[in-house]
N, C-alpha and C positions, 0 to 999 in steps of 0.2 A: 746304554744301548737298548733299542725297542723292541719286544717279543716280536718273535716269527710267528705270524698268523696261521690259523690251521692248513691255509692252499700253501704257505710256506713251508709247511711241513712235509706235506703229503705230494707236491710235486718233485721235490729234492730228492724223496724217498722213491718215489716211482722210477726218477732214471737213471738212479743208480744201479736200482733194482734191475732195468730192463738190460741196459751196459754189461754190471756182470755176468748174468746168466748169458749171455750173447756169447761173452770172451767164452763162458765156458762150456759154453757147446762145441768150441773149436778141439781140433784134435792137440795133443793128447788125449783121451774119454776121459771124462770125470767119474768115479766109482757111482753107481746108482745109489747105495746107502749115501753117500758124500752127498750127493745132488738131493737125494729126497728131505735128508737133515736142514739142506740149507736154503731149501723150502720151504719147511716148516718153520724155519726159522726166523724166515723174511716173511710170514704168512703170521705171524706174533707179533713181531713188529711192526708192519702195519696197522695191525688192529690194535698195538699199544698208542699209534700215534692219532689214528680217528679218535677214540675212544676215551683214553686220558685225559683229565682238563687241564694238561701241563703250564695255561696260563696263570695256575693256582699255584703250583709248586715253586720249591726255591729255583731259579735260573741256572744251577750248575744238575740240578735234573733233568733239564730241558735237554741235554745232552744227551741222555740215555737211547733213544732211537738210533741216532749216527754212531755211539761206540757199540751199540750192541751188532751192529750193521760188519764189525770187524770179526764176528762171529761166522758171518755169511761167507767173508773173505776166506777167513783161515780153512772152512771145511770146504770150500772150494781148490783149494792151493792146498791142501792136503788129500784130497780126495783121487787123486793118481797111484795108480796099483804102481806106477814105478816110479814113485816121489814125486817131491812137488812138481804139480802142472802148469807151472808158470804163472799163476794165477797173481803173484805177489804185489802186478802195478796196480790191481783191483783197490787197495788199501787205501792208494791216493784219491778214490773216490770221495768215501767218509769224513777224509782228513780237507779236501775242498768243500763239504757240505759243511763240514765244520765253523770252518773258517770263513763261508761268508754269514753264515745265519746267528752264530752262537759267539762266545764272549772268548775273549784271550786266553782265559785259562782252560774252557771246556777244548779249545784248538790244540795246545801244550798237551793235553792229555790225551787227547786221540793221537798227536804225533807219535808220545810215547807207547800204545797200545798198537799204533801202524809201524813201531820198532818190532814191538814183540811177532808182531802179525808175520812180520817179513824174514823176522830170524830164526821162528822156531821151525818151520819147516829144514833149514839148514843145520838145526841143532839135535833134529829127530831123528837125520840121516843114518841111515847106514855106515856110511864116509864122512867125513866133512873133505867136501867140495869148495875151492878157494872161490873158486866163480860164483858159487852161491852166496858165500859172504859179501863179497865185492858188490854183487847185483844188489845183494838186501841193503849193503850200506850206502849206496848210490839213490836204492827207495827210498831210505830214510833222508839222506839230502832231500831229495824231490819234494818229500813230503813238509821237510821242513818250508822251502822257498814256496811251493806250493800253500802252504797257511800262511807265510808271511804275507802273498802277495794278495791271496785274497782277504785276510783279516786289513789289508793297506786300501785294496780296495772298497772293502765296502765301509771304510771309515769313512774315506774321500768322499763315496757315493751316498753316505749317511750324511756326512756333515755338508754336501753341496743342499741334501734335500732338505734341513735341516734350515740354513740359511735361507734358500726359496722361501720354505714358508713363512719363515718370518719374514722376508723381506715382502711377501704373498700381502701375511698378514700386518704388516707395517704400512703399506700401501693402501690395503683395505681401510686400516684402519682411518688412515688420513683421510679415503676419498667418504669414508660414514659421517667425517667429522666436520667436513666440510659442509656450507649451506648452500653451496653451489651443488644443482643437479649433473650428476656424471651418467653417464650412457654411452657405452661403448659395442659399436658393429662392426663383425667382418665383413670381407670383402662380399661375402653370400645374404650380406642382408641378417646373421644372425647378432642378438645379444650377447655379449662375454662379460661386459660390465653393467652392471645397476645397483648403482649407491644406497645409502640410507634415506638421503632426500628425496631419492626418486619413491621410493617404497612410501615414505609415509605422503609425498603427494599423490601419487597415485592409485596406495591401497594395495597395490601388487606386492609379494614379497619378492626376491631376489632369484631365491631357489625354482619358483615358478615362472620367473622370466627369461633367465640364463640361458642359452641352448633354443631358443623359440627363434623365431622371425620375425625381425620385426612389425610385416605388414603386420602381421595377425594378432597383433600385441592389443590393436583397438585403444592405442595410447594418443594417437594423433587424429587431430579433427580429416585432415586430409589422406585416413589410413595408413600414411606411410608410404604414399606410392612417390610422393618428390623424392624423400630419402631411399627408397629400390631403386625409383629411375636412375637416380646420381650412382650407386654403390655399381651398377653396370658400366656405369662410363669411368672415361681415365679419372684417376683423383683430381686432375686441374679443371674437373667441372665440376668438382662438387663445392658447396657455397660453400663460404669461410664465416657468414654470419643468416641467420633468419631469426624471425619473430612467428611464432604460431603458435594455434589455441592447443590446449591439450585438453580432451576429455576424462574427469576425474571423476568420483563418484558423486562430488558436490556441486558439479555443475563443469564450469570450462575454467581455467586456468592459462592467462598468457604467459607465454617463456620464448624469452629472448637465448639464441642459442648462437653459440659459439666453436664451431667445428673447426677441428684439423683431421687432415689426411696425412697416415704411414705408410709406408713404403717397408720393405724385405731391401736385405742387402742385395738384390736383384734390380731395384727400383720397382719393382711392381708394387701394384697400391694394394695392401694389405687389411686395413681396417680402418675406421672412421672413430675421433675419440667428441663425443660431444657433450658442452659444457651447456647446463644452462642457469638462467635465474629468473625467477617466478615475480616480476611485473605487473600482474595483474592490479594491485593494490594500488602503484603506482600511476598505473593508465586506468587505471579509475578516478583518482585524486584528479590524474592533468586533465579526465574529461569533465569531473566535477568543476575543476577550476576553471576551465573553459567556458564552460556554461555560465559559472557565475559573472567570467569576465563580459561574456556577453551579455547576461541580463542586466548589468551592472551600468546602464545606458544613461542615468545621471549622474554616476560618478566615474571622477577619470583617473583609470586607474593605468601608475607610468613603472614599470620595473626596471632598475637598472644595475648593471652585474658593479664590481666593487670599483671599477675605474669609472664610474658613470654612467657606461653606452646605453642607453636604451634596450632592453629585453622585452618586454612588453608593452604593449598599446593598446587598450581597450578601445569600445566602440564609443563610450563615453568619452575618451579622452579623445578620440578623433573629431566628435561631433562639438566639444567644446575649446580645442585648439584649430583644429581645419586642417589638419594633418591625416594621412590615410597611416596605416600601422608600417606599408611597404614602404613608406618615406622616409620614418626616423628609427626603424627596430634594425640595432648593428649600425647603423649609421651616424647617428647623432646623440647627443650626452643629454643629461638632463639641463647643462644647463643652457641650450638650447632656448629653452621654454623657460630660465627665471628671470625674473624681470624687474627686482626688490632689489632693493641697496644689500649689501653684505650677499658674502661666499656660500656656498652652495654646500663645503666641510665644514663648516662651523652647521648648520644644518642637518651633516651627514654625523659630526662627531656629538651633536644633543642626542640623536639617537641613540648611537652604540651606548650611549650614558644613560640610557633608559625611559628617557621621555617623549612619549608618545601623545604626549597632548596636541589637539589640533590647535594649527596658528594661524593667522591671519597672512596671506599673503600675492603677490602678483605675478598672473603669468602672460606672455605673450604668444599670440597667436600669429596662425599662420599669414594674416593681412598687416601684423604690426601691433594692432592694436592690442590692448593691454586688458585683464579679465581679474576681478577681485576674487582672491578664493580662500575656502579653508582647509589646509591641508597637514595630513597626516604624514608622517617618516615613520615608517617601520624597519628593522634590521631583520636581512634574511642569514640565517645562519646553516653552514653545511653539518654533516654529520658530525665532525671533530668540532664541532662551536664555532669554527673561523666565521669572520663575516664574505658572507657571496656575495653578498649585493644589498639593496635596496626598495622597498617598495614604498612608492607614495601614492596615496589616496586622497584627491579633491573634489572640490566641488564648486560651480559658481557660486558665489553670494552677492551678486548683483541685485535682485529682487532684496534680499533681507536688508541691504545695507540704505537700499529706497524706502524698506517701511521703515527703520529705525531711524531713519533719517525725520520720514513725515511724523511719526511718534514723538520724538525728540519735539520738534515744532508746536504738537498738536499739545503736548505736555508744558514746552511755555507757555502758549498761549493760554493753556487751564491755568497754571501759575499766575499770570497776568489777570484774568480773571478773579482770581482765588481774592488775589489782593486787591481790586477794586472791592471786591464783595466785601472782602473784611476792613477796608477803610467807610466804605456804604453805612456798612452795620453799625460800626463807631459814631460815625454822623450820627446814622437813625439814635441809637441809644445816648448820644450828648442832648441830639435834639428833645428828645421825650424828655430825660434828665430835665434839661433847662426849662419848656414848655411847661412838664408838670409842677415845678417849683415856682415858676410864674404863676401859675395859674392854678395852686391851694392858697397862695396868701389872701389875694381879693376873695375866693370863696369862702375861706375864714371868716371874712369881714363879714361879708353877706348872711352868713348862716346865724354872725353874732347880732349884727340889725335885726333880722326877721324874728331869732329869739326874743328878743328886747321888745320889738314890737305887738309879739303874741302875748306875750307877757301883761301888756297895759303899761309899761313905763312911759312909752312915747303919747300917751293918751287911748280914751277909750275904742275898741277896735268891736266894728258892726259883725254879725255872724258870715253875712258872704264874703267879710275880707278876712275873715280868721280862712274860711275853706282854702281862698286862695294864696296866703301867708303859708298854709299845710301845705299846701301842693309846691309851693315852691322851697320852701324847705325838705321835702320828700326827693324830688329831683335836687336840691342840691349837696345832700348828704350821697345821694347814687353818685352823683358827677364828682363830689369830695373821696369813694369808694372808688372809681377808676382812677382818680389822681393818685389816688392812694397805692394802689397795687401795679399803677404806672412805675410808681418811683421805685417799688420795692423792688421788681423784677430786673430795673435799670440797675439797683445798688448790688441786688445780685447777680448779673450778668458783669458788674467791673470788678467781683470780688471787697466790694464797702461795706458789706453785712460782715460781720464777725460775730462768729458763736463761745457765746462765754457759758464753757459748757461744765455740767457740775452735777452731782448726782441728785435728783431731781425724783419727788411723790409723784406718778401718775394722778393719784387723787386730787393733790393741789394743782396740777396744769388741768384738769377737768373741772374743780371746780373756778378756775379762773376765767374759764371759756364760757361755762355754763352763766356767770357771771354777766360778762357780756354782751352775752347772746337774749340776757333777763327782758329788754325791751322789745325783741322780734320774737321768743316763745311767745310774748302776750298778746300779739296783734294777729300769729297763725293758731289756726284752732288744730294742733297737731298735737297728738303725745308723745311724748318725749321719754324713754324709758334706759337709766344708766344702771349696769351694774356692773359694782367693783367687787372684786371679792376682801375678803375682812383683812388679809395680810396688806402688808403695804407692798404697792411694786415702784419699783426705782428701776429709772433711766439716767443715762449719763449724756446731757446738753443741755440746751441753754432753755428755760423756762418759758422764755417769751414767748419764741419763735414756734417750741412744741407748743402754746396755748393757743397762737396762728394756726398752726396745723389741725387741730381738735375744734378750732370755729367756724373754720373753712369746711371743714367733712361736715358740722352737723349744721351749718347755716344749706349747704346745698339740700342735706337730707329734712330740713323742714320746707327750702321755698320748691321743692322739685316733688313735693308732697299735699295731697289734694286736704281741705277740710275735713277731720273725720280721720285723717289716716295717721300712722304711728312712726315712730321712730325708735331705732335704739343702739346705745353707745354700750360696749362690752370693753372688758380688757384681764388680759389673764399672762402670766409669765412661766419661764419654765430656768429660771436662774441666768438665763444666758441672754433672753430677748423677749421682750415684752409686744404682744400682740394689741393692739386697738382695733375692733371690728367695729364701724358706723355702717346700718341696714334702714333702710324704708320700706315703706309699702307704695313710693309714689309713680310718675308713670315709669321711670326705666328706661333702661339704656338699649337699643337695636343690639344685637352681638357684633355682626361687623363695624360697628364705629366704638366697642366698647373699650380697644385697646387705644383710642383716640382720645381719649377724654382727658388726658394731663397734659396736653398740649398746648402751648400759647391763643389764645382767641378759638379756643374749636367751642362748636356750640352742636349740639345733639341734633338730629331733625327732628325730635319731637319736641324739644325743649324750643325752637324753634318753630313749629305748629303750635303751641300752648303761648308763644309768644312770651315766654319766659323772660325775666330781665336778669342780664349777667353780661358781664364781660370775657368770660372764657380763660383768663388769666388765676382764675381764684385757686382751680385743684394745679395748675402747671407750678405755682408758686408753692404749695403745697408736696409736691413731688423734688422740687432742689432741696426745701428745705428737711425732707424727710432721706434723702440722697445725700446729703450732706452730714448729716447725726450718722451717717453710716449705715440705713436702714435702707426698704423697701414698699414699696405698696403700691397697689393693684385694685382692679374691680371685677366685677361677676356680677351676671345678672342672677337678682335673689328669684326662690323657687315661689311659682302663683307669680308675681310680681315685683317692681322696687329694683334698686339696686344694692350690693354690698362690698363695701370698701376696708382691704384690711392693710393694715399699718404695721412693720417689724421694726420694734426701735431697740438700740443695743443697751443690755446693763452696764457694759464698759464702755472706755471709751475709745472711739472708734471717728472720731470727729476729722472732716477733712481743712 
């Protein structure tokens, strides 16, 4: 049971106060001592009930006030010079105050003190008076049925209020918990409800809005005046659904709203309960989505709910089928528009299965005709995962399917191509092949006459036919040197050279060059300058071919070198790979043609101003075979003048 608050105190106290003394200013007089005592009496008790913090004390002292109050009674009802004044029904005041503010037992014992109240007067008498008993024990019934009825009462009336508010608070509870906005108006246009979602969309708390108006609330873009105007007329004008902006602190907020009107068991329309839900996010996505459907103008984009129908039609998909959106959206399925052998659910069911890759496929347009495309299946799914529908995403590929087409074409015909040129090549390289072994044999011949005849074996030979004997052995050793590096480049272009490769002195492949080269140092006045260093360096390939390589570098770096000027062969290793640097002083290589020089027949513009004799084959031959050992090598033009050529050959083997 819940404390009696201080107004619950103090007004219970006040009427009973005013009641008694009323009764007993009636006649019989009440003695002046009798009335002044129970004055001061009720003038104590009073200021015990202002004044005491009785919500401090134990609850059967809360009593104290109402039984001391049986004090006021008794010296009223004895306060008659000729016995009691009748005052005795006074007693059932206390015993009703009791009985509705205070607990069962503090009621029980005022009954009992509203016994003593009522008997002792008839027990002080002079006489005992039988009427007097009778009356006092008729009080104490009273008083008895009197506590019952109101200790009955104000359970009922506690435990009705008791139930409200829980049911108050049960209610509340549900509608805070909800995410649905609740707002609820009387019939005057005021607030009685405002949820938790409303509070935290619109900033407002509850307490501040409850009891207001709602024009004035400054919650609606359009003040409130639709929702006043309606709340004036019958409820069957008021809407049952609207969409409006609310102005919030962050800006505007749409909310779709949902209203009902109640009615009084009169039928009058009582108050307005309205629902809403906050949209905004959504009708921004549909306008984003809109937008993109429209800028979406090359691709065609078809939505369709889970039986098929069309739900969407882009501009794209109208512009590329011939269809307006009003002609197939709700009206016609997707497969309207396929145009491909096989089901339209074999399609629908790749997706739900998660593949999304775009496929090749046919659709038909609004004239019949048929449009190649590539399209996408996506699954649209609802809140609970189910599938809603469908979106497909295409696009013409008419244009790509015409370049890949002419590609396709442009690619054999390279193909065709490819293979004449590599049967050409064949020819050319058989031909050279055959040509140049035709033609070292008879030069053999020739080279071995001419000797013989320089010689004196054929008889004495005069000085002008020695010059001209020279000059044709000169040119036929050149012509024997292009035969030569003819063949070579043929035998290594078919793969007939084989490197019998083996670890190998730098020293002895230099001096094997050096060798060779013995008849052409003597005829150029060049110097010629090698150093090797003391250790030995070892290469892993074939002797020969590296001896070709080291005669070729320094036969260029003496003919491409003026009278007077120098040459020189270096080589150094670092365990892994052996360096050969050949340098000159002669005229040098241009920079932009210097990456040119290993090339088949390239010949220099200056080496070609100087009228130099070469065939241009001699460093290209020199680059396989140095590419082949597994090596590298390069030029640079030297610093002042000349060029410099450097050689990486491997100490392993590394041979292809």
């Amino acid at each position: 049971m819940s404390r009696p608050d201080r107004w619950q105190r103090i007004l219970p106290f006040l009427a009973v106060t005013v009641l008694a003394f009323a009764v007993a200013l009636l006649p019989p007089a009440v003695h002046p001592a009798a009335l002044i005592a129970a004055v001061g009496l009720t003038v104590v008790l009073l200021a015990l009930v202002v004044v005491v913090p009785w919500s401090r004390l134990p609850v059967l002292l809360e009593a104290g006030p109402p039984l001391g109050y049986f004090g006021v009674v008794l010296l009223l009802n004895l306060g008659s010079d000729g016995g009691p004044a009748g005052n005795g029904p006074l007693a059932l005041l206390p015993v009703l105050w009791l009985g509705l503010y205070h607990g069962r037992l503090a009621t029980a014992i005022g009954v009992v003190v509203m016994a003593v109240v009522v008997v002792a007067p008839a027990a002080l008498g002079s006489q005992m008076i039988r009427a007097e008993w009778r009356r006092g024990l008729l009080l104490i019934a009273m008083g008895v049925i009197v506590a019952t009825a109101a200790q009955s009462w104000t359970h009922r009336a506690r435990t009705a209020t008791r139930e409200a508010r829980r049911e108050r608070d049960f209610n509340q509870a549900i509608l805070d918990s909800t995410g649905f906005l609740v707002l609820a108006v009387d019939r005057k246009g005021i607030v009685i409800a405002f949820n938790r979602r409303c509070e935290e969309l619109t900033g407002r708390a509850a307490a501040d809005v409850i009891g207001r108006p709602y024009r004035d609330l400054g919650l609606s873009a359009d003040g409130g005046e639709r929702l006043s105007a309606a709340l004036t007329e019958a409820a069957t004008f008021f809407p049952h659904t609207a969409e409006r902006d609310w102005i919030v602190p962050d800006g505007r907020r749409r909310i779709v709203w949902s209203n009902a009107a109640m009615t009084g068991d009169d039928g009058r329309f009582t108050h307005v309960i309205c629902t809403g839900i906050d949209v905004t996010e959504q009708r921004r996505t549909e306008r984003l989505f809109a937008d993109v459907l429209r800028a979406a103008t090359e691709q065609a984009i078809i939505g369709v709910d889970r039986a098929g129908t069309v739900t969407v039609f882009n501009a794209g998909a109208e512009r590329l089928l011939g269809y307006s959106a009003a002609e197939v959206v709700g009206v016609v399925g997707l497969q309207h528009f396929h145009a491909e052998p096989g089901s339209l659910e074999d399609v629908f069911a790749a997706a739900r299965a998660g593949d999304t890759e775009a496929r090749e496929g046919l659709y038909r347009r609004k004239d019949g005709s048929r449009v190649p495309v590539a399209r996408t299946v996506s699954v649209i799914r609802d809140e609970s995962g189910e599938v809603g529908g469908y979106l497909n995403v295409a696009r013409d590929i008419t244009r790509e399917r015409r370049t890949v087409e002419a590609m396709r074409h442009a690619l054999d015909r390279e193909r065709e191509a490819t293979a004449r040129l590599r049967e050409l090549d064949k020819v050319r390289a058989d031909l050279v092949a055959t040509v140049s072994h035709e033609l070292r044999t008879p030069l053999t011949s020739i080279l071995g006459n001419v000797e013989v005849i320089v010689d004196g074996d054929a008889g004495p030979v005069a000085a002008a036919q020695a010059r001209l004997l020279a000059a044709v052995e000169r040119n036929a050793r050149r012509l024997l040197a292009l035969i030569e590096d003819l063949l070579m480049l043929s035998r290594i272009e078919a793969g007939a050279v084989k490197i019998n490769a083996r670890p190998v002195q730098i020293a002895a492949v230099v001096s094997g060059a050096l060798e060779a080269l013995e008849t052409v140092r003597g005829r150029r006045d060049v110097e010629l300058e090698v150093d090797l260093p003391s250790d030995p360096l070892v290469v892993f390939g074939d002797r020969d071919q590296l001896e070709r390589v080291v005669i070729n570098l320094l036969d260029n770096a003496l003919k491409f070198t003026p009278a007077g000027g120098s040459a020189r062969l270096s080589a150094d290793g670092d365990g892994e790979q052996v360096r050969l640097t050949v340098s000159d002083t002669g005229m040098g290589i241009p920079e932009d043609e210097i990456d040119q020089i290993f090339e088949q027949f390239f010949r220099s513009s200056r080496s070609q101003e100087h009228q130099s004799q070469g065939t241009g084959l001699g460093l290209a031959i020199t680059k396989t075979i140095v590419e082949r050992h597994g090596g590298r090598i390069w030029a640079t033009p030297a610093t002042g003048q000349g060029t410099v050529v450097t050689c990486l050959l491997p100490c392993r083997s590394a041979v292809n």
